[in-house]
N, C-alpha and C positions, 0 to 999 in steps of 0.2 A: 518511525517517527519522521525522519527526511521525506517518507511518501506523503505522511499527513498534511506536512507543513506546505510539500507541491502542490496539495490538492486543495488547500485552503485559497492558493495564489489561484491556480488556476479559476476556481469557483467565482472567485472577485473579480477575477479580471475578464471572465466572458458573460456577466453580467455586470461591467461598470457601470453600464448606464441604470441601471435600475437602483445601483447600490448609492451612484450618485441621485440619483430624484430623488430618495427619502433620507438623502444629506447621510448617509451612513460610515460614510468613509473612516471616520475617526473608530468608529467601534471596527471594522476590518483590522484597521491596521492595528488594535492594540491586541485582536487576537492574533496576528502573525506574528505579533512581537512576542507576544507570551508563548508560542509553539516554537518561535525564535529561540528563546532562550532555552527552552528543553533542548533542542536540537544541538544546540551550544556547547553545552555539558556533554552528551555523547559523542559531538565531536573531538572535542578536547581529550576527554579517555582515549578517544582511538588515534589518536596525534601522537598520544604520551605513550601509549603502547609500542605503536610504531617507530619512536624515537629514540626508546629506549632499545628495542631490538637491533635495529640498524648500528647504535652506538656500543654497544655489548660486541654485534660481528666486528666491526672496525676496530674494539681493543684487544679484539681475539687475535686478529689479523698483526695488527702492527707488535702485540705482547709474544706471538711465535716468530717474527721476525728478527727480534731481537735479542728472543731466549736464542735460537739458532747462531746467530753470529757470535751471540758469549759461548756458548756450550762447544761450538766450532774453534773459537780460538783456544779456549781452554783444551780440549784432547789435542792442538797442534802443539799448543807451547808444554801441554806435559807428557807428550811423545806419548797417548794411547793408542793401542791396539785396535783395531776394526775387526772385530771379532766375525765379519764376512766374509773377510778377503788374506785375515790374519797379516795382514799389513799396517802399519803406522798411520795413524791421520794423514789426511794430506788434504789442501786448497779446492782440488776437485772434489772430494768426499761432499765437503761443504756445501759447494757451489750446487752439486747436485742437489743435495738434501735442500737448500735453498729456492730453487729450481721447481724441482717438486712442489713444495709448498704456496711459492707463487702460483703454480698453476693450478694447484689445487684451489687458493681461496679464491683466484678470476674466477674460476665458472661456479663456484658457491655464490660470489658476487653477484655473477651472470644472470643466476638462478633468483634472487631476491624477486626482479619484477614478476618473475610468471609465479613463484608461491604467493604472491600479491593477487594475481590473476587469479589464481585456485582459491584463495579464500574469496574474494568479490564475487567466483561463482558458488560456491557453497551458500552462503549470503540469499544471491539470488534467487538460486535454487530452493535455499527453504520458504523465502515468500512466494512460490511458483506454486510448491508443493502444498503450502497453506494454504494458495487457493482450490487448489483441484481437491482435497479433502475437508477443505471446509463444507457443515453443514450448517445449511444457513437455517436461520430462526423461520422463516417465511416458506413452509414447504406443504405438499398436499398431505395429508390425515391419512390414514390406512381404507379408511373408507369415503368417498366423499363421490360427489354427483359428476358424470362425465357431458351430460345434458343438460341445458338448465340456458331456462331467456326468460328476461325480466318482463312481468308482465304488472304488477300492483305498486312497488314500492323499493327505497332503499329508508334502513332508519339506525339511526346512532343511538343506543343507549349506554347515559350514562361513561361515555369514551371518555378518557385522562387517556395524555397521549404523551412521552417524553421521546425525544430522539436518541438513538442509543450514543452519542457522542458527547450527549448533555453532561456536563459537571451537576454532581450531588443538588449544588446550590441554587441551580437553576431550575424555574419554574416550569412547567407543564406547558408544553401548547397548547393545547387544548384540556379545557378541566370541566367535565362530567359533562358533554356536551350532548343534548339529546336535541333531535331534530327527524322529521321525516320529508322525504323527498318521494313524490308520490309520479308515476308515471304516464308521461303523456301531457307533463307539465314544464315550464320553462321556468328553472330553478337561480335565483343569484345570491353567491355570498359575498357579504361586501364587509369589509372590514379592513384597520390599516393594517402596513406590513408587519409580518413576525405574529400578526393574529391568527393565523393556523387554517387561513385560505385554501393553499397550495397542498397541506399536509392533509385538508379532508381531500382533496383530492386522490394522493397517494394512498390515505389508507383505503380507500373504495375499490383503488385500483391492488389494493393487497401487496406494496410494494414496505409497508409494514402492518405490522399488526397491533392491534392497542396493547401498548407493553406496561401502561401500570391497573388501568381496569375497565370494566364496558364491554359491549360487545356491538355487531353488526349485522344487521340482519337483510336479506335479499328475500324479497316475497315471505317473510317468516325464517328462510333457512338463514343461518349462522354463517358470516361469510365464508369460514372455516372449511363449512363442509360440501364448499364448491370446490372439482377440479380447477388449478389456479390459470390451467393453459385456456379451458373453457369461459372462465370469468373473464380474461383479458381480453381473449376474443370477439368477447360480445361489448367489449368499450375503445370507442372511441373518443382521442384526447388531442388535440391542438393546442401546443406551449405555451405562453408567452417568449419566451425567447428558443424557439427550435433548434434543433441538435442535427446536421445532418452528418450520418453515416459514409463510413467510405465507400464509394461506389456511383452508381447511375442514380437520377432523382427518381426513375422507376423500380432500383431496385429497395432503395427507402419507403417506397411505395407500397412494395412489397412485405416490409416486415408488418405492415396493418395489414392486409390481408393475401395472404400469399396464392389465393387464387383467383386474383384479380386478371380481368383481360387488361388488352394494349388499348381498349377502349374506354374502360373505363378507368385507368392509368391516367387517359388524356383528362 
């Protein structure tokens, strides 16, 4: 929920200016305030969890130091036997058993921050793990085309399109959209923001797939049943707001087409 809530920030804030031209600000911030508040509540449980442990050791702590100093005077003042040494109590018995105990709860103390550390990696770990096992909804078919260039047409039928983050109550971006886009023509969608511009983009590029109904067709076949590494390949896409990669501007250059020369690089 904490990654959500970063990601929301982040989204906004490397797109301010856009979000400012279509005056949008106030709808941002009431969605970080409403991810705010989730995030609120599972903070607070984990405060309250932690606060309660931390205070539990510390009564443990100070409750053995105290039962020892009674339990210690009591075997001096009633002359008991040390059934170790078969000798009478004595001040040192104490002090040791005392002794001990302190040192025992220092490094239990000690120990608090790094079992703190082992759960933050466990934690970690399983968002780590969820990604590397996650299968994602977007993947190639068992059978599907390794070859494939566009030669006639791309066409939406009928597409509803929701993004998988959408609330119940929110509308479709797109609703039953049909259109063809025919090749070797110079195509413009024009529409205001949040009209689902950007999203025909994405689904073309198959970075989702129509998740309530419709389908997509390329020269006739189903976007489906294109290899997805072949489909990308054959598209080319310039942002409005570009993302560069860590690295060289030629190795950027590189993820469009990785058998690019140094010339045509330049």
């Amino acid at each position: 929920m904490i990654k959500h809530l970063g990601g929301i920030a982040e989204e906004t804030l490397t797109a301010i200016k856009v979000v400012t031209s279509f005056g949008r600000e106030d709808r941002e911030l009431k969605k970080f305030t409403r991810w705010s508040k989730r995030t609120q509540r599972v903070a607070k449980k984990s405060i309250c969890t932690h606060s309660i442990t931390v205070g539990m050791m510390k009564f443990s702590i100070f409750f053995f130091y105290s039962y020892s100093m009674y339990a210690g005077s009591y075997f001096i003042v009633s002359q008991k036997e040390n059934t170790a040494t078969n000798e009478l109590y004595s001040m040192k018995d104490v002090l040791s058993v005392l002794i001990a105990l302190i040192t025992g709860f220092v490094g239990l103390v000690a120990a608090l921050p790094n079992i703190q550390s082992l759960v933050a990696a466990k934690t970690l770990g399983k968002l780590i793990f969820d990604v590397i096992e996650r299968v994602p909804e977007v993947r190639n078919e068992d059978e599907c085309q390794k070859e494939f260039t566009l030669k006639e047409f791309i066409k939406f039928t009928n597409v509803t399109f929701k993004y998988p983050t959408a609330m119940p109550e929110h509308k479709p971006v797109l609703e039953k959209a049909t259109f063809e886009i025919k090749a070797g023509e110079t195509t413009a969608i024009v529409g205001p923001s949040g009209s689902g511009k950007s999203t025909i983009i994405q689904l073309i590029e198959r970075f989702y797939d129509p998740r309530v109904g419709g389908f997509i067709d390329f020269d006739g076949i189903n976007i489906k049943d294109i290899d997805l590494k072949t489909l990308r390949e054959n598209i080319g896409y310039v942002s409005q707001e570009p993302v560069m990669i860590m690295g060289t501007i030629k190795d950027n250059l590189l993820f469009g087409n990785k058998d690019a020369t140094d010339e045509q690089c330049e």
